[in-house]
C-alpha positions as CSV (number, residue, x, y, z in Angstrom):
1,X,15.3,9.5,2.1
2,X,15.4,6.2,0.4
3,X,12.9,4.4,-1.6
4,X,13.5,0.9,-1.5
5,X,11.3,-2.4,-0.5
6,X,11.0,-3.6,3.2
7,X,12.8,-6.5,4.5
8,X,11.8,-8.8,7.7
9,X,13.6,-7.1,9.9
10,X,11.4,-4.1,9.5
11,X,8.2,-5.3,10.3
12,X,8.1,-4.3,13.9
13,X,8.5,-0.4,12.6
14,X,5.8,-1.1,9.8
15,X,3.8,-2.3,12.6
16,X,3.6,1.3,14.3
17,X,2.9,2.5,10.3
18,X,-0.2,0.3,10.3
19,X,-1.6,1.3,13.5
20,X,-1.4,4.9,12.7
21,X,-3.3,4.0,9.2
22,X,-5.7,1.5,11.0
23,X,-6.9,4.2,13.4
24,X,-8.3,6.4,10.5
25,X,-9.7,3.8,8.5
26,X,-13.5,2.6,9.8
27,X,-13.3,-1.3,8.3
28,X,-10.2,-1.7,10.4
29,X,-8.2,-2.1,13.6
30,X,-4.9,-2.4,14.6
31,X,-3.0,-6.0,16.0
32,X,0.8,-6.4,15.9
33,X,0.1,-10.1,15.6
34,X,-1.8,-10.4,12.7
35,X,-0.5,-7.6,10.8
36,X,3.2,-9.2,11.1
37,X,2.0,-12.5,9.6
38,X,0.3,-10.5,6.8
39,X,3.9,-7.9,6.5
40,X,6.2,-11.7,6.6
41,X,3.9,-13.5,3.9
42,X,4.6,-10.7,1.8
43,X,7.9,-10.1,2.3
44,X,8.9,-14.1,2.1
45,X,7.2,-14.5,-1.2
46,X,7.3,-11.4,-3.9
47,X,4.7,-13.6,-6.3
48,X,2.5,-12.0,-3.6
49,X,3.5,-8.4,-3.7
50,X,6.1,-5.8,-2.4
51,X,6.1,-4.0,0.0
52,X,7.6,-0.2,-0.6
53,X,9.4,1.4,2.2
54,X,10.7,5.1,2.6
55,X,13.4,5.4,5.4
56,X,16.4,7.5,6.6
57,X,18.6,5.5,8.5
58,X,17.0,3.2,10.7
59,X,13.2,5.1,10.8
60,X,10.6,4.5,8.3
61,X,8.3,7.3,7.6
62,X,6.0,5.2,4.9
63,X,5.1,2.4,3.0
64,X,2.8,0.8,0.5
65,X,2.2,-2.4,-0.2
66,X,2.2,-3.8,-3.9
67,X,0.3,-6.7,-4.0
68,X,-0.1,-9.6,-7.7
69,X,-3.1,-11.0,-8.9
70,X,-3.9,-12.0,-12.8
71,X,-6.8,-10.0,-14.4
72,X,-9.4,-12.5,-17.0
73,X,-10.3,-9.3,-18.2
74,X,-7.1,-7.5,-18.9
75,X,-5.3,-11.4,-19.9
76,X,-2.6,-9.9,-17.8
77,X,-0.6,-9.3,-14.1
78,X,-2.3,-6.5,-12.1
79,X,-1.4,-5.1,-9.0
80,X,-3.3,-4.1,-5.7
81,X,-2.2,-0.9,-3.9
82,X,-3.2,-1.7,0.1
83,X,-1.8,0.0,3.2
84,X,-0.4,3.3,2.0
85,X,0.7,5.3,4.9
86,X,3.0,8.2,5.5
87,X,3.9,9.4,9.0
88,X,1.9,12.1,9.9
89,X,5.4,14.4,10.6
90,X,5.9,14.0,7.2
91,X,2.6,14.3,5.4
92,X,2.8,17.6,3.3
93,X,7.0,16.8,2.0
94,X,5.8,15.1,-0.9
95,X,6.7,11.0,0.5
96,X,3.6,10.2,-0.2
97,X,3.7,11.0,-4.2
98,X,7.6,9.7,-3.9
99,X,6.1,6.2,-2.7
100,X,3.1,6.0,-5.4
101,X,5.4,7.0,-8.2
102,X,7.9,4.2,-7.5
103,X,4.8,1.6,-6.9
104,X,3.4,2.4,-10.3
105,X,7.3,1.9,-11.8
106,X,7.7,-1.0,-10.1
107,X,4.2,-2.4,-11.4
108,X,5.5,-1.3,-14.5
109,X,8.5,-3.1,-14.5
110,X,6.7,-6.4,-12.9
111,X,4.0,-6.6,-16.1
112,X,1.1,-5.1,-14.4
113,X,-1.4,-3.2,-16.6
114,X,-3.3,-2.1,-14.1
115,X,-3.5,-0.5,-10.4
116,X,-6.2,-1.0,-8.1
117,X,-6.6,0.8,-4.9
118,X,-9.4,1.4,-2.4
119,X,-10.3,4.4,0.2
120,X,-12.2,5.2,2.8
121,X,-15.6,6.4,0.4
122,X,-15.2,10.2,3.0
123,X,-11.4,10.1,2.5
124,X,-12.0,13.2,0.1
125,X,-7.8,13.9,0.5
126,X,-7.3,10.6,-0.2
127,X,-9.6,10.8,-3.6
128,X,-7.6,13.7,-4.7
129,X,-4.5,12.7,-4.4
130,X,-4.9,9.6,-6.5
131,X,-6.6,11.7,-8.8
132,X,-3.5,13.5,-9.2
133,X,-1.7,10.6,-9.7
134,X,-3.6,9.7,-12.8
135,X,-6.0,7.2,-10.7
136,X,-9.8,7.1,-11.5
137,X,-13.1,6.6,-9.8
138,X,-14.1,3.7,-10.9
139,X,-18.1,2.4,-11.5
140,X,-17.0,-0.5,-9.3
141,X,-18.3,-1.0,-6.1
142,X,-17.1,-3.3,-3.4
143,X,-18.3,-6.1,-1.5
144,X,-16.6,-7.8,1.4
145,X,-17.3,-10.9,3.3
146,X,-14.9,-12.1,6.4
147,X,-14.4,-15.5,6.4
148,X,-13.5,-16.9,9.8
């Protein structure tokens, strides 16, 4: 399995990633459309993020995205953890902790000083693995406002 970061021509195959993670996730809902603009802004510009693949071959069996902002607070890059996803024939193998731990070197290696990342507030398997990844609950709470 290989670790590296997606390229146009896998969009199509992180489509079918996103629908399987939109379908669990209640703020959310899966359209090839959109969510291919969203994959090729990334993927054309890396000031916006990265976007972390694990594949064999020609299949993809997860990704998470990487996404750059500056921090007032921290005077500093940060980065923004969205979309992690691992096929659910390989959830258990340990992808999952392979993709994190290369996100948070690559942030690393990009000047963030910190990672934010948001989940479902009942994804209690989601919480702990984090957690075990050195991630904290934080006092924060969010707000969100769809602007159309």
């Amino acid at each position: 399995m290989n670790i590296t970061t997606a390229q146009v021509e896998d969009i199509p195959k992180l489509c079918i990633l996103l629908e399987t993670l939109f379908l669990q996730e209640s703020e959310f809902a899966p359209n090839r459309k959109i969510q291919s603009e969203g994959l090729l802004r990334i993927i054309s510009d890396a000031s916006i993020g990265d976007i972390i693949v694990a594949k064999d071959l020609s299949t993809i069996f997860g990704m998470v995205n990487l996404l750059y902002t500056a921090s007032t607070a921290l005077g500093a890059r940060v980065g923004i953890i969205e979309d992690m996803i691992v096929s659910p024939e390989v959830r258990g193998s340990g992808l999952g902790s392979k993709l994190v731990e290369y996100c948070i070197e690559l942030a690393k290696q990009k000047g963030c000083k910190r990672i934010t990342l948001l989940t479902d507030s009942d994804n209690y398997g989601a919480h702990r693995f984090y957690q075990n990844h050195g991630f904290e609950r934080s006092s924060m709470v969010v707000f969100r406002k769809i602007i159309q």
